[in-house]
N, C-alpha and C positions, 0 to 999 in steps of 0.2 A: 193566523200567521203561518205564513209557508216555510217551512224549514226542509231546505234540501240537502243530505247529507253526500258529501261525494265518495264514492268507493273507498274501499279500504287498499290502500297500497302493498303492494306487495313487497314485504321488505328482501330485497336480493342478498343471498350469502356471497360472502367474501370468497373471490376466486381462491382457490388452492395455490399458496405458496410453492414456487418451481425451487429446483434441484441449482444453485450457479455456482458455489462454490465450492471443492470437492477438499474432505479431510487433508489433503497434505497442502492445500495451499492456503488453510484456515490454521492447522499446527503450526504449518510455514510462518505467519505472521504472526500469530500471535507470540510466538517462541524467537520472533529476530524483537518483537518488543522488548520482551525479556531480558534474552539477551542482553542487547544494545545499550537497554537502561543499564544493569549490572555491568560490565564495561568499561560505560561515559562515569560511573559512580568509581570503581576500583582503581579506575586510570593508571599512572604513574606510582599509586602507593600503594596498591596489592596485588605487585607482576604475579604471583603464583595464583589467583584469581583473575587476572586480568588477559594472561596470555593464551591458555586454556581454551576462555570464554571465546578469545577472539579465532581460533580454530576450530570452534565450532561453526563461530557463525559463518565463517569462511564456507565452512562444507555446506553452512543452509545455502548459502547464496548458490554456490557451484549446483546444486540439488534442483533447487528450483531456475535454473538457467537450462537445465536436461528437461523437467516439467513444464518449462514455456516453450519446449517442441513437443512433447510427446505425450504432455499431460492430458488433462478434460478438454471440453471445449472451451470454457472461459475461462481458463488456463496460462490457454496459449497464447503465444505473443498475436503470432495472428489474430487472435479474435478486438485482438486492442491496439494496435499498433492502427496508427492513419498517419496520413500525411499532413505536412505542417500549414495546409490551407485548411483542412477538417481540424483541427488541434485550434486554429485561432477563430474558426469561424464558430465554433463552440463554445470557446471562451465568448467571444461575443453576446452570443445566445444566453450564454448565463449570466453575464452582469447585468440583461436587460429581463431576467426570469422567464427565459425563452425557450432554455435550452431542451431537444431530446431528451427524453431518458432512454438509460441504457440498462439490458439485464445485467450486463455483466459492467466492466469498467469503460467507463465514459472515455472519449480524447485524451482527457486533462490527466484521467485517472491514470490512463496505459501511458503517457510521456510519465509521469509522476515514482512508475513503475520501473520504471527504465532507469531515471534517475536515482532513485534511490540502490536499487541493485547498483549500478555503474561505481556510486560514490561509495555503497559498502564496501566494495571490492578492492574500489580503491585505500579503501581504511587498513582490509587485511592484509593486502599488500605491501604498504608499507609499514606495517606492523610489524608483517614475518620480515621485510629487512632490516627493520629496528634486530633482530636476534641474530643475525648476521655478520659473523668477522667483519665482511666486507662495508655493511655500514652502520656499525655499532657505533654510538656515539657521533655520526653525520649530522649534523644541523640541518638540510635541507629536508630530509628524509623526516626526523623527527618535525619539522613546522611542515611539512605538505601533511604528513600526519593528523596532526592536530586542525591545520584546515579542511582538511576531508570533514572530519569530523562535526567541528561547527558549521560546516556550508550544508552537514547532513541536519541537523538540528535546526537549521533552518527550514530546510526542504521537509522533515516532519512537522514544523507548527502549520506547513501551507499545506500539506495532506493533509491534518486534522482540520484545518481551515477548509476546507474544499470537501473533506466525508460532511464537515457539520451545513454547510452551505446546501449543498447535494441535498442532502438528509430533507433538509425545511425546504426546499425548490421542488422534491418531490413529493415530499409527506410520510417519507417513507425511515426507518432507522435502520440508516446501512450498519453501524458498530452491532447489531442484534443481525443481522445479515451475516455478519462475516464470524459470528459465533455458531448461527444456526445453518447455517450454507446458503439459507433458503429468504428468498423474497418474492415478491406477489409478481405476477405475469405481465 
């Protein structure tokens, strides 16, 4: 009986984990999590925890609006901003498990980015005029308020909808990414 055995393979190491996300835009997020929870939780019934909170996060956002011009490379707005023919033709790609991968944030990721910064801003904003002579007890001001808010709690279930999608489309765990900075090349 002839038994042929075939070579032994060689088993390849795992390329080295790259550099993509640099400490202030990992504290960034994970600190407007924080935050944002503590906030949406305090609301209306612990203004002396509530107002504070929302001053800070005011400054995160303004912070990293200065570090999507001058920060890392996938940082910056540039490096994820496209236009809205690359933004849907990626969505495409990915409902059919097609999509690019990207080192840093995908299309969907960098509109997603946008958004949420846009809608936090708009939270603080009119937050800081809720404390305002001018429009302290405004009805408008308080419900654009509170719609920020919820349209933002929406816009997070479809970010974690979209890391965890990402995540299984590439194989890869972006939430271990954006603790460690680092993911594979």
């Amino acid at each position: 009986m002839d038994v042929r055995l075939e070579p032994a393979r060689e088993a390849k190491a795992p390329a080295p984990a790259v550099k993509v996300w640099d400490p202030f835009v990992r504290i960034f997020h994970w600190s407007l999590v924080i935050l944002f929870t503590v906030a949406f939780v305090s609301g209306d019934e612990w203004r002396k925890l509530h107002e504070p909170v929302g001053y800070v996060i005011a400054a995160l956002v303004a912070l990293r609006v200065v570090w999507g011009v001058v920060g890392s490379r996938h940082a910056r707005f540039a490096d994820f901003l496209y236009s809205p023919a690359t933004v849907l033709g990626f969505a495409r790609d990915m409902l059919r498990f097609r999509a690019r991968r990207y080192l840093g944030h995908n299309p969907l990721g960098g509109l997603m980015v946008l958004a949420l910064l846009a809608m936090i801003a708009g939270i603080s904003a009119t937050g800081y005029m809720m404390t305002t002579d001018a429009y302290w007890g405004v009805e408008w001001v308080e419900d654009a308020h509170k719609a920020l808010v919820y349209a933002t709690l929406a816009l997070i279930a479809l970010h974690i909808a979209g890391v965890l999608f990402a995540s299984i489309e590439h194989s890869e765990n972006l939430v271990r990414a954006m603790i460690t900075g680092r993911k594979r090349p």
